[in-house]
C-alpha positions as CSV (number, residue, x, y, z in Angstrom):
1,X,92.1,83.3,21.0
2,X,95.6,83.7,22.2
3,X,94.9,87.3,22.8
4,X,92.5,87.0,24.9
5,X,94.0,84.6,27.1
6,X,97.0,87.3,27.8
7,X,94.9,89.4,28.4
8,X,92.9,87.7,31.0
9,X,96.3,86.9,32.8
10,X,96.9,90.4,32.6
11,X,93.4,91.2,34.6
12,X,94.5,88.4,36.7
13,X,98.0,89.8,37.6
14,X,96.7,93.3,38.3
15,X,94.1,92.2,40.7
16,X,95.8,89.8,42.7
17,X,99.0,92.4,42.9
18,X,96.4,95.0,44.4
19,X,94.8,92.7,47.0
20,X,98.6,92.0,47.9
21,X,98.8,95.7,48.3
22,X,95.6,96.5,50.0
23,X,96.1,93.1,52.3
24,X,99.9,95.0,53.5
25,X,98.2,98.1,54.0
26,X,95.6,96.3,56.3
27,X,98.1,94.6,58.2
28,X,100.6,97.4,58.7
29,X,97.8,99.9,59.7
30,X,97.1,97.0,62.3
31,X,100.1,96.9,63.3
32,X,100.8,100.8,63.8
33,X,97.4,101.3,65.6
34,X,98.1,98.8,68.4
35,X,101.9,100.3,68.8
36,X,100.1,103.5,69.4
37,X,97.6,102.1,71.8
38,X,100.6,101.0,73.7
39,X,102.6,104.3,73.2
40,X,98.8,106.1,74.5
41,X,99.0,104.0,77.6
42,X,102.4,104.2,78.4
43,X,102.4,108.5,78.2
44,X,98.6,107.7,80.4
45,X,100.6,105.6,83.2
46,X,103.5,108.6,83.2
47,X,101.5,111.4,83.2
48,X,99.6,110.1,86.1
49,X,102.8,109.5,88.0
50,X,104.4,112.2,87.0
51,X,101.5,114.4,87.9
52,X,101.1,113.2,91.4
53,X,104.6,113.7,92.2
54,X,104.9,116.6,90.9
55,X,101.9,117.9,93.4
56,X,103.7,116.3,96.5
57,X,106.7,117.6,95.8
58,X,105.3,121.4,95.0
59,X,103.1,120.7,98.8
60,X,106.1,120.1,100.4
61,X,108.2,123.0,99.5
62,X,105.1,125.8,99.5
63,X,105.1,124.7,103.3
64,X,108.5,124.8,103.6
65,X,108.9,127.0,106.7
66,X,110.5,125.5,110.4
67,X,108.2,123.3,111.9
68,X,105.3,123.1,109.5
69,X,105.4,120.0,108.3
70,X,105.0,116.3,109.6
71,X,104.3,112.7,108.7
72,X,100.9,111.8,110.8
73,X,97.7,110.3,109.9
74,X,94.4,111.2,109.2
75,X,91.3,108.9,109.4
76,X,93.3,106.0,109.8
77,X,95.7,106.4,107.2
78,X,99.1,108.2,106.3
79,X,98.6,111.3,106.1
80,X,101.2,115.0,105.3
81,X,100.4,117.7,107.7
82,X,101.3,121.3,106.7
83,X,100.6,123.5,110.1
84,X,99.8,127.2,109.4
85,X,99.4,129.3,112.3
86,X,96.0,132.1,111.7
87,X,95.2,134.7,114.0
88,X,96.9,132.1,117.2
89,X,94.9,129.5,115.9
90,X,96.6,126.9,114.2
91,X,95.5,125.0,110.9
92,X,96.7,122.0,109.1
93,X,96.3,120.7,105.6
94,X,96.1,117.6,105.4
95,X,96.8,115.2,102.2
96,X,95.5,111.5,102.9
97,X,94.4,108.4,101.2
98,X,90.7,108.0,101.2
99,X,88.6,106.0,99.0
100,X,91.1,105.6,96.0
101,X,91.6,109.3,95.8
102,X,94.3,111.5,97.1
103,X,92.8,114.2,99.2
104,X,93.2,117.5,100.0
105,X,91.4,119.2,103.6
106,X,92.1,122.5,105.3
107,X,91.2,123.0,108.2
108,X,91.3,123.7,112.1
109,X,94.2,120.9,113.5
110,X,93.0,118.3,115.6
111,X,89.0,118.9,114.7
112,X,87.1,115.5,113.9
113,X,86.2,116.2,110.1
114,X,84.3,113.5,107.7
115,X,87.5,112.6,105.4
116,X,84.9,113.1,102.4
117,X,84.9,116.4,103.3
118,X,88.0,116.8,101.6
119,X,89.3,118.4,98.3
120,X,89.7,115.3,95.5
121,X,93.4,115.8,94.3
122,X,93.5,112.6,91.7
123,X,92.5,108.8,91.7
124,X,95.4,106.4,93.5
125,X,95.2,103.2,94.1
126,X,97.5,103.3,97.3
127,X,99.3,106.1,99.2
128,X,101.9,105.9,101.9
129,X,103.7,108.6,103.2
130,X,106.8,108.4,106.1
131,X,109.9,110.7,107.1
132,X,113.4,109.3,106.9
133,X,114.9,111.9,109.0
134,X,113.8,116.0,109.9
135,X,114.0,116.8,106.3
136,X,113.2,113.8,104.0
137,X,110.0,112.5,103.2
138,X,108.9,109.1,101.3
139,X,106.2,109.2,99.2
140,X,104.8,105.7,98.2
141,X,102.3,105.8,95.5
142,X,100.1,103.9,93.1
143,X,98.4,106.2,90.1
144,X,95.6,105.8,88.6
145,X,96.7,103.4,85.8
146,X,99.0,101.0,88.2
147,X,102.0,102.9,87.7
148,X,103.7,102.3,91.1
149,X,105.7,105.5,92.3
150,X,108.0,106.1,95.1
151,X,109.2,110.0,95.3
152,X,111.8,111.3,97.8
153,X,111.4,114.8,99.1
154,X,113.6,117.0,100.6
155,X,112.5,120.0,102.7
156,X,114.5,123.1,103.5
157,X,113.7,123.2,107.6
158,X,112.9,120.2,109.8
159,X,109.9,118.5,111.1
160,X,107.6,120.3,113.9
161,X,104.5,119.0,115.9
């Protein structure tokens, strides 16, 4: 009878050191998963950021020519203007804030378009553009995720219209 008491504890020892094991598994998966869930939303909130700056920055310089570019607004809100003169008629692009999306519109300059007309760029939750002097420009931004941004840009050539 001895026997198969030992043996029991035996049973008894094995089982209870694999639901140890299998209980530290669970927990350290657990863990791991929600430290990549943070690592996921954290590359999201950059990327988003990164990405709209990135697009500012490469507007800015493609219109980089004397007098192309100003700080205006468009619909009631801040807007970049990038002038391009067509056959002596001049156009603007401009990039604006409207209903949580940066925008995109080309177009004939001073016309009175729908702002919905425009080009959807990304979502933002807030845009502000201003110029600090003829060939600096402050970009004040809020991505997608909340990531607050603010981006300095330096043309080449000055200000115009």
């Amino acid at each position: 009878m001895v026997k198969k008491r030992n043996h029991s504890i035996d049973i008894l020892f094995v089982i209870t050191l694999f639901l140890v094991f299998a209980m530290s598994v669970i927990m350290l998966t657990g863990a791991g998963a929600g430290v990549y869930e943070k690592i996921v939303g954290n590359m999201e909130k950059n990327y988003d950021s990164r990405t709209a700056g990135t697009y500012l920055f490469n507007r800015i310089h493609r219109a980089d020519r004397e007098g192309s570019i100003a700080v205006g607004t468009f619909n009631g809100t801040d807007a970049l203007l990038m002038f391009e003169e067509i056959d002596n008629v001049t156009y603007c692009t401009y990039l604006y804030y409207y209903d949580g999306k940066l925008m995109e519109l080309f177009t004939r300059y001073d016309q009175n378009i729908d702002p919905s007309f425009g080009n959807v760029i990304m979502e933002l939750s807030d845009y502000k553009v201003s110029q600090i002097d003829d060939t600096l420009y402050c970009f004040d931004f809020t991505a997608g995720k909340g990531e607050k941004s603010v981006l300095y840009v330096h043309s080449n050539t000055g200000s115009g219209h």
